[in-house]
C-alpha positions in Angstrom: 0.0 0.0 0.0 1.4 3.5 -1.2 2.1 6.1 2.2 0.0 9.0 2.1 1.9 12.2 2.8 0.6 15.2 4.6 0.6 18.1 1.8 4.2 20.1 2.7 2.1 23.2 2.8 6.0 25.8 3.4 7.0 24.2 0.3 4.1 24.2 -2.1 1.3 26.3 -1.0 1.4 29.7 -3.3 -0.8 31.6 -0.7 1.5 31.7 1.9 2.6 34.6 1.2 2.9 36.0 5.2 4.6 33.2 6.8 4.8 32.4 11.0 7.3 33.3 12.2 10.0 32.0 14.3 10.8 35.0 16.3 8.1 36.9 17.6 8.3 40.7 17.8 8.9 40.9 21.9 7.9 44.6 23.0 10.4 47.0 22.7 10.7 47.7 26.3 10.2 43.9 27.4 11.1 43.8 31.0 13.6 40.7 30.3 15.5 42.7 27.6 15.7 45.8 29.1 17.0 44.5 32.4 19.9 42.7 30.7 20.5 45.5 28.6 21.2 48.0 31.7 23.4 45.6 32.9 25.3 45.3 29.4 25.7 48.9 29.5 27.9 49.4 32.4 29.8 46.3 30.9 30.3 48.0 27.8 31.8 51.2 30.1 34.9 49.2 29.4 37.3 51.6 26.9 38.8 48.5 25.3 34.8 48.4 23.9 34.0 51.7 23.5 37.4 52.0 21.8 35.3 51.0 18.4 33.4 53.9 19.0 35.6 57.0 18.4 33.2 59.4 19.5 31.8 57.7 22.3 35.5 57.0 23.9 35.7 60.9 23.4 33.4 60.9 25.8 34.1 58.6 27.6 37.4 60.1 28.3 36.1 63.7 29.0 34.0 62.0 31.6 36.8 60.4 33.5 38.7 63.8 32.9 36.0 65.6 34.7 35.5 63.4 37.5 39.1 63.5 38.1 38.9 67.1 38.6 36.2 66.8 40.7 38.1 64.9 42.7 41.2 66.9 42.7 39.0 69.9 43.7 37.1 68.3 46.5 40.3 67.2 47.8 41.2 71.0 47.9 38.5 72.7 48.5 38.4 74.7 45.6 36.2 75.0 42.2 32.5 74.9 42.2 31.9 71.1 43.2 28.3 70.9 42.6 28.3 72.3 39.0 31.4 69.8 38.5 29.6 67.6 40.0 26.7 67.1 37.4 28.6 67.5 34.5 31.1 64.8 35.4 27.2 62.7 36.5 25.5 63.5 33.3 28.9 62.8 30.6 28.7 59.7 32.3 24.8 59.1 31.6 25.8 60.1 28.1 27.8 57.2 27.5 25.6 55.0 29.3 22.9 55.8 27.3 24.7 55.6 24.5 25.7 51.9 25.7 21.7 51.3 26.5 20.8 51.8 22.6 23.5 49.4 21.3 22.5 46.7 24.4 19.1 47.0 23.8 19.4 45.8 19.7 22.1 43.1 21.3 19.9 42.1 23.7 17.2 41.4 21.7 19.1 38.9 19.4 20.7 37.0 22.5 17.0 36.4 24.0 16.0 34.9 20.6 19.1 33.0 20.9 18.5 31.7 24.1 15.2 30.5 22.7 17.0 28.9 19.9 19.4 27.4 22.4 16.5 25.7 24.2 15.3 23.9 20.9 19.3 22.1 20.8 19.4 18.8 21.7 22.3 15.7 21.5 20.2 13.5 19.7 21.0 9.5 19.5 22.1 8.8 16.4 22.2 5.2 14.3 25.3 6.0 12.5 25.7 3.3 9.3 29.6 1.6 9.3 31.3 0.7 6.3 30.0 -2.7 6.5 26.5 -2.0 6.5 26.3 -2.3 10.3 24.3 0.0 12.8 25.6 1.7 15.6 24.0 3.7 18.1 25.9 7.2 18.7 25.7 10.5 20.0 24.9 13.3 18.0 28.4 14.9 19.0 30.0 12.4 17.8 28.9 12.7 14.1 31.6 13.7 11.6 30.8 15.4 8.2 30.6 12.7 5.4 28.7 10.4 8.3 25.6 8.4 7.2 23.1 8.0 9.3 19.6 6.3 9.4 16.6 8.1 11.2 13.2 6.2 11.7 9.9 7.9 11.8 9.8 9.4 15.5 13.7 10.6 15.5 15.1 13.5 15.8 17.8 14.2 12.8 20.8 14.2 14.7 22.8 16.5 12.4 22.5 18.7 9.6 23.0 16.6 6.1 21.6 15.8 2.6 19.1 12.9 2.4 20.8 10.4 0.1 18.1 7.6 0.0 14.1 7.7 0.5 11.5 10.1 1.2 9.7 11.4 4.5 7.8 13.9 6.2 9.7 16.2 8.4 8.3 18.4 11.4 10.6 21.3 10.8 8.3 23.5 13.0 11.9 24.1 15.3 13.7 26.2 13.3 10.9 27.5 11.1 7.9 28.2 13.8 5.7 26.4 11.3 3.6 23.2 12.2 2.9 22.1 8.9 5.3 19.0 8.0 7.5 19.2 4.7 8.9 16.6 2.4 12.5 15.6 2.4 13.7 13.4 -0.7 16.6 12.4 -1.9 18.0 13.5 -5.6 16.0 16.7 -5.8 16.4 20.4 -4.4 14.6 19.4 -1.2 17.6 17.0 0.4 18.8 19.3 2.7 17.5 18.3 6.6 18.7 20.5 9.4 19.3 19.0 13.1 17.1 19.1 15.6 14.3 18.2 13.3 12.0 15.5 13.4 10.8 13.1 11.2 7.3 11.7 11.3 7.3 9.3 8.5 9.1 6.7 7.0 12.4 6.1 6.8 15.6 8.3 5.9 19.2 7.6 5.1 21.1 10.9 5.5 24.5 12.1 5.0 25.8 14.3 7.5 27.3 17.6 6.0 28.5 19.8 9.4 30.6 19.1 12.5 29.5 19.6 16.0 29.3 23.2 16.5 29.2 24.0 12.9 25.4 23.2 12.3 22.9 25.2 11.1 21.4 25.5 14.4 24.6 26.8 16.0 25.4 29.5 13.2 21.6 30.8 13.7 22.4 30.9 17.5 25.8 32.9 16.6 24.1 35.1 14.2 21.3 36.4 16.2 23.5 37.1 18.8 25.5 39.5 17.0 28.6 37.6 17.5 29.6 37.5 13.9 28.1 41.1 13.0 30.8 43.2 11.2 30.5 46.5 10.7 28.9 47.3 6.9 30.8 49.6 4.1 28.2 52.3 4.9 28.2 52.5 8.6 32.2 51.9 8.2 32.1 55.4 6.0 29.5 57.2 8.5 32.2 56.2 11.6 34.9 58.0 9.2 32.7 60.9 8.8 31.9 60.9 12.4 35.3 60.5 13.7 36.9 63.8 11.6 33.9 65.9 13.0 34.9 65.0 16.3 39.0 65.5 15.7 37.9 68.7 14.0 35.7 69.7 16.6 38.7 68.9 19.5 40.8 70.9 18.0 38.4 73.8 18.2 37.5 73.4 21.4 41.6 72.9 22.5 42.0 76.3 20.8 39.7 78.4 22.5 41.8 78.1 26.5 45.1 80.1 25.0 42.8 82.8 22.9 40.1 83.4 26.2 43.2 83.6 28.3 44.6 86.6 25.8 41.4 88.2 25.9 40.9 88.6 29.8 44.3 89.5 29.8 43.5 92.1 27.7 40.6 93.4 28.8 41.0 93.1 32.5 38.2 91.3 33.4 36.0 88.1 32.4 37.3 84.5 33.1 38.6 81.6 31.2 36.8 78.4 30.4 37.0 75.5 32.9 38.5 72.2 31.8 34.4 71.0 32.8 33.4 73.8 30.5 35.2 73.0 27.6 34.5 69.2 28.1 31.3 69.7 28.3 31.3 71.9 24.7 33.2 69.2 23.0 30.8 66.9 23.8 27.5 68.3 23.0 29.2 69.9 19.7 30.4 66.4 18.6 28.0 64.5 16.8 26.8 62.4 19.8 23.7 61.3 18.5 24.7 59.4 16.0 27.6 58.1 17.4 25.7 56.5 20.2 23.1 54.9 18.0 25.1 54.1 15.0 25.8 50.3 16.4 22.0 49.7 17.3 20.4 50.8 14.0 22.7 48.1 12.3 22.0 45.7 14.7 18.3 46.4 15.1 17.8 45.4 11.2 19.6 42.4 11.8 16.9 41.5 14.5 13.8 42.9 11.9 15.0 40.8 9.2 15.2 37.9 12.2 11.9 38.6 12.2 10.5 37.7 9.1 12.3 34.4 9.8 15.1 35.1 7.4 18.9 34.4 8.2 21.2 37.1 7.3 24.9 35.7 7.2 26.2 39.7 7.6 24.7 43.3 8.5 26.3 43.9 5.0 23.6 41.9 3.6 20.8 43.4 5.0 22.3 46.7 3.7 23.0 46.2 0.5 19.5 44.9 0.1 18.0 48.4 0.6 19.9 49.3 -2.6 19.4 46.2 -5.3 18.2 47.8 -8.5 18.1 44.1 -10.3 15.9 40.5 -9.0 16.6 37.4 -10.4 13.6 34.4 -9.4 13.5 31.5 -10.6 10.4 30.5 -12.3 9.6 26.6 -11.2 9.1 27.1 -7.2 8.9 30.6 -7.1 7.4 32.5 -9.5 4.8 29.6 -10.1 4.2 26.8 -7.6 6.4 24.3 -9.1 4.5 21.6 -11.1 2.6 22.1 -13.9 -1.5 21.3 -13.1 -4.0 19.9 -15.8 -6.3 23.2 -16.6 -8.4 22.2 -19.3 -9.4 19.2 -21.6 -9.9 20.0 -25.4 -11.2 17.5 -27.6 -11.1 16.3 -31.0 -13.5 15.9 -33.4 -16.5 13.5 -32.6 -15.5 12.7 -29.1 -17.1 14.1 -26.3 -15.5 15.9 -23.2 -17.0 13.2 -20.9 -15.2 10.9 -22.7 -11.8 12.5 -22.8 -11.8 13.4 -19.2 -12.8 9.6 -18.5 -9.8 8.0 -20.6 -7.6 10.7 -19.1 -8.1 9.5 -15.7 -8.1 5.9 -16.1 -4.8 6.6 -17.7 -3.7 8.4 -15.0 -4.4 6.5 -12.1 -1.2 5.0 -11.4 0.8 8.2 -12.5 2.0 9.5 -8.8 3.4 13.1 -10.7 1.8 16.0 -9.6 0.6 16.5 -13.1 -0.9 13.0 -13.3 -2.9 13.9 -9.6 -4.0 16.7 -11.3 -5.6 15.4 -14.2 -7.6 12.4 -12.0 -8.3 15.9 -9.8 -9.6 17.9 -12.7 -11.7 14.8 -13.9 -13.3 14.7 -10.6 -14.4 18.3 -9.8 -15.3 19.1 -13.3 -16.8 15.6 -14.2 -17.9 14.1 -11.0 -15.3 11.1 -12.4 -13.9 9.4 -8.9 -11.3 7.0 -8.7 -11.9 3.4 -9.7 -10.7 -0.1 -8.0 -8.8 -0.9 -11.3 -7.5 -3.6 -9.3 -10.2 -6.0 -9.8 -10.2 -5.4 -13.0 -7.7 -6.8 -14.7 -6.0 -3.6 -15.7 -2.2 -3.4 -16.4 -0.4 -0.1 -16.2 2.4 1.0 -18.1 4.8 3.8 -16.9 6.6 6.9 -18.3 9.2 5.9 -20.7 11.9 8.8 -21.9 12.1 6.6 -24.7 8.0 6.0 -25.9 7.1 9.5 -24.3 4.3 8.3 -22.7 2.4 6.3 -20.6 -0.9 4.3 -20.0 -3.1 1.0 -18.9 -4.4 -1.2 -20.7 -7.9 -2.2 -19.5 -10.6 -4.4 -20.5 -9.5 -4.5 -24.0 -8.7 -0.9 -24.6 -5.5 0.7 -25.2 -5.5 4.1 -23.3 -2.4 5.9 -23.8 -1.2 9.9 -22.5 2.0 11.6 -23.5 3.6 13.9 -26.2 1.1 14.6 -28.8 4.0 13.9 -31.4 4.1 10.2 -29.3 0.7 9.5 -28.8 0.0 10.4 -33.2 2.6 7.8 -33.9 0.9 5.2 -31.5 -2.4 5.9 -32.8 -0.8 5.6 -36.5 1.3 2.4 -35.0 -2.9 0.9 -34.2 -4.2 1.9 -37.4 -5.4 5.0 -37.3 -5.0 8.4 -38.0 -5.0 12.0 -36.2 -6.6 14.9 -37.6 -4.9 18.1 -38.1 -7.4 20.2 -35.2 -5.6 17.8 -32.5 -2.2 19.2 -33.8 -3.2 23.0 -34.0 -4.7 22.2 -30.5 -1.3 21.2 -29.5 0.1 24.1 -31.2 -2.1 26.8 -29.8 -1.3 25.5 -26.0 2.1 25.6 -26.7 1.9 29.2 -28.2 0.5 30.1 -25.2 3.4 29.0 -22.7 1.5 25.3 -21.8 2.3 21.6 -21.6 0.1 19.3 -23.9 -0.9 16.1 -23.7 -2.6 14.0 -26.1 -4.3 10.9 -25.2 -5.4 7.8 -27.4 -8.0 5.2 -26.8 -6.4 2.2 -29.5 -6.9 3.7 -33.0 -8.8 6.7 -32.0 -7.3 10.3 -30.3 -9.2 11.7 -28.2 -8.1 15.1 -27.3 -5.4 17.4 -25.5 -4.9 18.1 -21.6 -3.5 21.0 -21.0 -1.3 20.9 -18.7 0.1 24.8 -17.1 2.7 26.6 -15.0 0.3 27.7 -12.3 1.4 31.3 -11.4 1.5 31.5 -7.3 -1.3 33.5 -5.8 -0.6 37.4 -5.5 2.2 37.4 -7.2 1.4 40.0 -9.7 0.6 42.5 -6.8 4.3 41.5 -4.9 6.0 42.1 -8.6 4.1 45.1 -8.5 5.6 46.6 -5.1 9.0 45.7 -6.4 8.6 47.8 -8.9 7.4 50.6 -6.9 10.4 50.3 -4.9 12.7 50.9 -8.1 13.6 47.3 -8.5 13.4 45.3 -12.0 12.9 41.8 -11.8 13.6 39.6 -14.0 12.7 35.4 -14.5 15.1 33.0 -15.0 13.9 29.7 -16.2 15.1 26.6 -18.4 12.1 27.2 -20.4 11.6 28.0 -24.5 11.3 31.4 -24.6 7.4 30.9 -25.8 6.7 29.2 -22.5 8.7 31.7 -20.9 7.4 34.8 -22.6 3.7 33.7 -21.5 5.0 33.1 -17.5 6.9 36.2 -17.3 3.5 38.4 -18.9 0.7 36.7 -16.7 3.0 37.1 -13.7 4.4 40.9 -14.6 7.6 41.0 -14.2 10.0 43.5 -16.4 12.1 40.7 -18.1 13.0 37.0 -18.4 16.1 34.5 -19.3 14.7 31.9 -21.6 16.5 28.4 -21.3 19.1 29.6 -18.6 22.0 27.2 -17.4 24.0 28.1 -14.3 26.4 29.7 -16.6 23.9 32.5 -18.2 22.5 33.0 -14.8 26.4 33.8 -13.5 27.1 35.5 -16.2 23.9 37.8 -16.2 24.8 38.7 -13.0 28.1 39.6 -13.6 26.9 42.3 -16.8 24.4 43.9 -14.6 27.1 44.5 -11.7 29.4 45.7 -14.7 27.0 48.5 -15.3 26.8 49.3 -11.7 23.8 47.8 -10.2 23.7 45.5 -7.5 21.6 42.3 -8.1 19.7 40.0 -5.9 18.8 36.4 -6.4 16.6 33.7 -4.8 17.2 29.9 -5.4 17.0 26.7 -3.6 19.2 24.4 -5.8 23.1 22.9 -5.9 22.7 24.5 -10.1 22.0 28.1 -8.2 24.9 27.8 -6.2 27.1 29.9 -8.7 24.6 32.7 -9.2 23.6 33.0 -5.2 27.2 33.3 -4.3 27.8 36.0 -6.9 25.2 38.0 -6.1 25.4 41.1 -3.8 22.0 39.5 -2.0 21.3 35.6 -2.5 18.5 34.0 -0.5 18.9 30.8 -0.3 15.7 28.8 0.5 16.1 26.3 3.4 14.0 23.3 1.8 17.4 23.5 -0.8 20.3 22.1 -0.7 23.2 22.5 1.5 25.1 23.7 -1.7 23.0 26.6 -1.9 22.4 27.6 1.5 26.2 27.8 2.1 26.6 30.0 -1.8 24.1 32.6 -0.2 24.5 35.0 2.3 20.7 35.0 4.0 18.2 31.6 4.0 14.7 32.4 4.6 13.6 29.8 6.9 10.4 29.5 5.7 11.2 28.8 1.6 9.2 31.8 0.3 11.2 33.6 -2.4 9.1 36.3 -2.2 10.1 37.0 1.2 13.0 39.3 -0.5 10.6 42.2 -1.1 10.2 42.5 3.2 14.0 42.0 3.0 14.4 44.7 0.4 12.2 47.0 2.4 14.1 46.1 5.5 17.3 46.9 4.0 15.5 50.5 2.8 14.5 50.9 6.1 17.8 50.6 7.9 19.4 53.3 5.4 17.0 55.9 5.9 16.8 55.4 9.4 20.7 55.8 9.7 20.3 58.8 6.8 17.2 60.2 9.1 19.0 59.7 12.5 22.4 61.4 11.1 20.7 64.6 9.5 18.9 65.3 12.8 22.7 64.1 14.6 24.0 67.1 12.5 21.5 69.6 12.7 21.0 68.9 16.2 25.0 69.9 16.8 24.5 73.5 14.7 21.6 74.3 17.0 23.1 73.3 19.7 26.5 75.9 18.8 24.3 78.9 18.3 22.2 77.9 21.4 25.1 77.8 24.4 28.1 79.4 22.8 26.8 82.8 23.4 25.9 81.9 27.1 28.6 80.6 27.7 31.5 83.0 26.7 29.0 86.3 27.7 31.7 86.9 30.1 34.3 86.4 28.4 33.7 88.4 24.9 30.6 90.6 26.2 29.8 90.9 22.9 28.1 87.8 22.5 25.7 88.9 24.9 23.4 90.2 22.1 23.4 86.7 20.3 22.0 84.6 24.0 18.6 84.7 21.9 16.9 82.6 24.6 18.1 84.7 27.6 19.5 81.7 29.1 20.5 82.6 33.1 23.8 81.7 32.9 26.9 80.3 31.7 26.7 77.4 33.9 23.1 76.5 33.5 23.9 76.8 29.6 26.2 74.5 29.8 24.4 72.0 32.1 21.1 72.4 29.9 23.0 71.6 26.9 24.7 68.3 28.4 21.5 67.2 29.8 20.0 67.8 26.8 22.5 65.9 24.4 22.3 62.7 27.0 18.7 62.9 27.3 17.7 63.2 23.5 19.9 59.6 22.9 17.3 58.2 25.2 14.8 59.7 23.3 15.8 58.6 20.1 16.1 54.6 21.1 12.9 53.6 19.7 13.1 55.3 16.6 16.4 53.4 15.9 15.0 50.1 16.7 12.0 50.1 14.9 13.6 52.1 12.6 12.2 54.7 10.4 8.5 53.6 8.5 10.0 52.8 4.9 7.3 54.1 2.2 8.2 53.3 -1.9 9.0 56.8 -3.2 12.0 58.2 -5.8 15.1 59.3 -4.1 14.3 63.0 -3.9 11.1 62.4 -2.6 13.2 60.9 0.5 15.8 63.5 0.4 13.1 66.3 0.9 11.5 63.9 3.9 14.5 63.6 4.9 16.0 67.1 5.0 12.6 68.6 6.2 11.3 66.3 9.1 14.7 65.7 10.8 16.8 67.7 9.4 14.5 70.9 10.2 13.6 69.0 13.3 17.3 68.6 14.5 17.6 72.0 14.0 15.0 73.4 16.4 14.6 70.7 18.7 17.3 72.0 20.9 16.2 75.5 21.4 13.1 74.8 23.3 14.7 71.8 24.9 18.0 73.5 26.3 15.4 76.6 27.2 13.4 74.6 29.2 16.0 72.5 31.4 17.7 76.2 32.0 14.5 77.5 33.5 14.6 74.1 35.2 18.1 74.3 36.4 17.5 78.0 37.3 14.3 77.0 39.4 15.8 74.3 41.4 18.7 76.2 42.2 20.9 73.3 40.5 23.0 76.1 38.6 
């Protein structure tokens, strides 16, 4: 008796186009993750970390300087302590806060990893000797190019290939789904990843990963941050940063020698304290920014976590907010894989009843999705169910590359279904003859981008089933926001460009590759990064391999094989190649949040300079008395306002940089002017009313 498998609904079902997901979004201020990221913040207090962060260990290192100089002055009983006092306090909240942003992104990815860890287990595995023998091992104790054996009920003790039969596998561990998939061997869907179990039949596998190397272990490692590296853009920002802030130290180390020849000169007024000027550097460098930086990168990491997709880099994730060029592949993800029995046209004389009777029969013992499809198609349209053929004497004959076609023979007639160009020559081979409508049928289905089939009852043929590339559900509308986003995407397929030509128009994408090996796929690639775009590519087989590893985004699908999950650099967990439109957005997202979040950093500073430096040198140059717009009180509660300020608005900004900025398909200067005009206009007045208001605060409480 033939198993029954449960449909593999992640692998085959076109609707599901909003997968579960693995991770679910926690709140952003979950009470688990926020306590472990105050702790990481004092942690990262260490300069050996904050080191990476050029401007941050600027301030870090005005902060010690000031508290040291409290000290000093405490010790002698000089200086104004309590104005020291909290300027060393809030430098150091700066820089904590600045630690809190980064820690909270981190800590998000090590709770998912800790929920990840919980799913790891050292399976017992039954580990196949080189004479054919089983033996019971652990599932540390597996070596890559190990062959195992896993019975229904097992867990799969290591990642590997399936090199002999077919099962059901709950894969609901790493992919938060519930629906089993199948696993075969031969075929793009051999790759099995530990820790997954399987709930039918039986598997030989060959294990591809060494302990500590398995899938599971480079998830864990990933979501952690662990293995995050700094991307070519955020690399270029820290440059930027960095010469502000030497530019801006320089400034600020200037300014002791010329107030010291101006008092002199005058008579009267008072240089800058070492706590003065500290505290200048710091709200004049761009702070902002530099504190948050590390968390927006990180932070889109965790959203494309998310979506249950694996990025292998931050780099990734970036450079997918600026691909100009998508490469799908048709079979699997354009359409849903196998071509389905549509329609059944027949030939002169012969009825449709008739047709869609012989075209079952002769497809009762085909286990291809197309044969299923034409018993299905008989069924609903016909009301023709399956028969016990059994009992009747009937004898099947399969598939042959070399007769094109297949059939049964039963009580006395000669039912036959294959290439029309087959079943004309049988029919011809049993005395009869076609007509020329069953050929122009075949002809016109072909035109259009379909599959026939002809089918033959002894002498006589009977019709055409059409057989067709069924185009997944809503993918016109996801082609569609592609292209609203800028991107051109583009089918690749093994197709005749006919066939082709009819896919790529029904499902609306901008071009196609007709009858495309790996080679014209690489080298496709390679002409459209030649003229300066960067390309993206989805694929799930060892023949996409080339192409995903080329390309500046390849998403690998996880039903694939190991080949091509290694040649990409992300693996959507749940196999939906459409998934790469929320990972383009993503990758959108995190570049105009780090745009948004460094216009308002900049802005922010310039207000910030025409807010205090008047205050605060009044005494000084009296001059710039007439230029304290906002009447501020004093020098000191100028200064104070401004530091509180520039540690307070980091705070502020934390949820903005890890949910990121809301990403919205528009042209580039469409962005530019949201841009410029929300934060950058915002960065600019934000700290006038802010710094106003703490000074009447400060002058209030009598802290300055």
């Amino acid at each position: 008796m033939a198993t029954t498998f449960p449909p593999p609904a992640v692998d085959n079902d076109p609707t599901s186009l909003i997968p579960k997901k693995l991770v679910r979004a926690r709140p952003l201020f979950d009470k688990e993750i926020l306590g472990r990221a105050v702790r990481d913040s004092f942690g990262k207090l260490n300069p050996l970390w904050l080191a990476k962060n050029p401007v941050m260990f600027v301030v870090e290192v005005g902060a010690a300087l000031t508290t040291l100089l409290l000290i000093r002055d405490a010790v002698k009983g000089a200086g104004d302590l309590r104005f020291e006092f909290q300027i060393a306090l809030w430098l150091w909240f700066t820089v904590l806060f600045a630690n809190f942003a980064e820690a909270m992104a981190e800590a998000r990815g090590k709770a998912q990893a800790d929920a990840l860890r919980k799913t790891k287990t050292d399976a017992i595995a039954k580990r196949i000797t080189g004479s054919g023998k089983i033996e019971e091992v652990t599932g540390a104790q597996l070596r890559a190019g190990d062959l195992v054996q896993v019975d229904a009920g097992e867990l799969i003790p290591g990642d590997g290939e399936v090199v002999d039969g077919i099962a059901t596998v709950d894969e609901s561990v790493i992919t938060g789904e519930s629906a089993p998939v199948i696993r075969e061997s031969g075929g793009d869907r051999s790759a099995v990843t530990g820790g997954t179990r399987v709930l039918s039949d039986r598997i030989k596998i060959k294990i591809t990963s060494n302990p500590g190397e398995t899938f599971l272990d480079r998830m864990i490692a990933l979501v952690e941050g662990a293995e995050r590296q700094k991307t070519p853009n955020e690399i270029a920002l820290n440059i930027l940063i960095a010469g502000l802030t030497l530019i801006f130290l320089l400034a600020v180390a200037t300014l002791p020698p010329f107030a010291s020849y101006s008092v002199t000169s005058a008579g009267a007024g008072a240089v800058p304290s070492i706590a003065v000027l500290v505290s200048l550097l710091v709200c004049l460098i761009p702070t902002t920014i530099g504190g948050l930086l590390s968390a927006i990168g990180i932070a889109g990491m965790d959203r494309v976590m998310q979506h249950n997709v694996l990025a292998m880099s931050g780099k990734a994730v970036e450079a997918s907010g600026d691909v100009n060029t998508l490469l799908l592949d048709k079979t699997g993800t354009i359409t849903i894989g196998n071509r389905q029995a549509v329609e059944f046209l027949t030939a002169e004389g012969v009825t449709e009843a008739e047709l869609a009777d012989a075209a079952q029969l002769s497809s009762l013992a085909d286990e291809t999705p197309e044969g299923r499809s034409v018993v299905v198609l008989a069924k609903e349209k016909y009301g023709l169910r399956g028969r016990n053929v059994a009992e009747q004497e009937a004898t099947f004959l399969p598939f042959s590359a070399y007769t094109r076609m297949s059939g049964v023979d039963i009580r006395g007639r000669h039912l036959r279904k294959g290439a029309t160009e087959a079943i004309i020559r049988f029919v011809e081979e049993q005395g009869g003859r076609s007509t020329d409508s069953v050929r122009e049928l075949s002809d016109r289905i072909s035109r259009h981008g379909g599959t026939p089939l002809a089918v033959a009852d002894g002498a006589r043929v009977l019709g055409i089933i059409h057989l067709k590339d069924i185009v997944k559900g809503g993918m016109k509308d996801r082609i569609g926001q592609l292209r609203a986003m800028g991107i051109r995407s583009v089918m690749i397929t093994g197709d005749n460009p006919l066939t082709a030509a009819a896919i790529a128009a029904e499902a609306g994408v901008d071009d196609f590759l007709a009858q495309a090996t790996p080679a014209d796929k690489l080298n496709y690639i390679k002409r459209e990064q030649a003229e300066g775009r960067l390309v993206a590519m989805t694929g799930d087989g060892t023949n996409d391999a080339p192409a995903l590893a080329q390309a500046d985004v390849g998403l690998a699908m996880n039903t694939g094989t190991m080949a091509a999950k290694e040649a990409g650099n992300m693996v959507d967990l749940d196999s939906n190649p459409t998934k790469l439109i929320e990972v383009v957005a993503i990758g959108k997202q995190l570049l105009i949040t780090r745009g948004a979040l460094t216009t308002f950093s900049i802005a922010n500073d310039v207000a910030k300079y025409f807010a205090i430096i008047p205050a605060m040198f009044s005494v000084t140059y009296p001059a710039l008395g007439a230029l304290n717009i906002m009447h501020l009180h004093s020098p000191q509660s100028a200064v104070l306002a401004a530091v509180i300020f520039n540690a307070l608005i980091i705070i502020a900004l934390v949820p903005l940089a890890l949910r990121g900025v809301k990403y919205r398909p528009a042209n580039a200067a469409s962005l530019l002017r949201r841009n410029l005009l929300i934060y950058g206009v915002g960065g600019l007045f934000a700290p006038f009313p802010g710094i106003w208001v703490l000074d009447q605060m400060l002058h209030y409480l009598h802290l300055a």
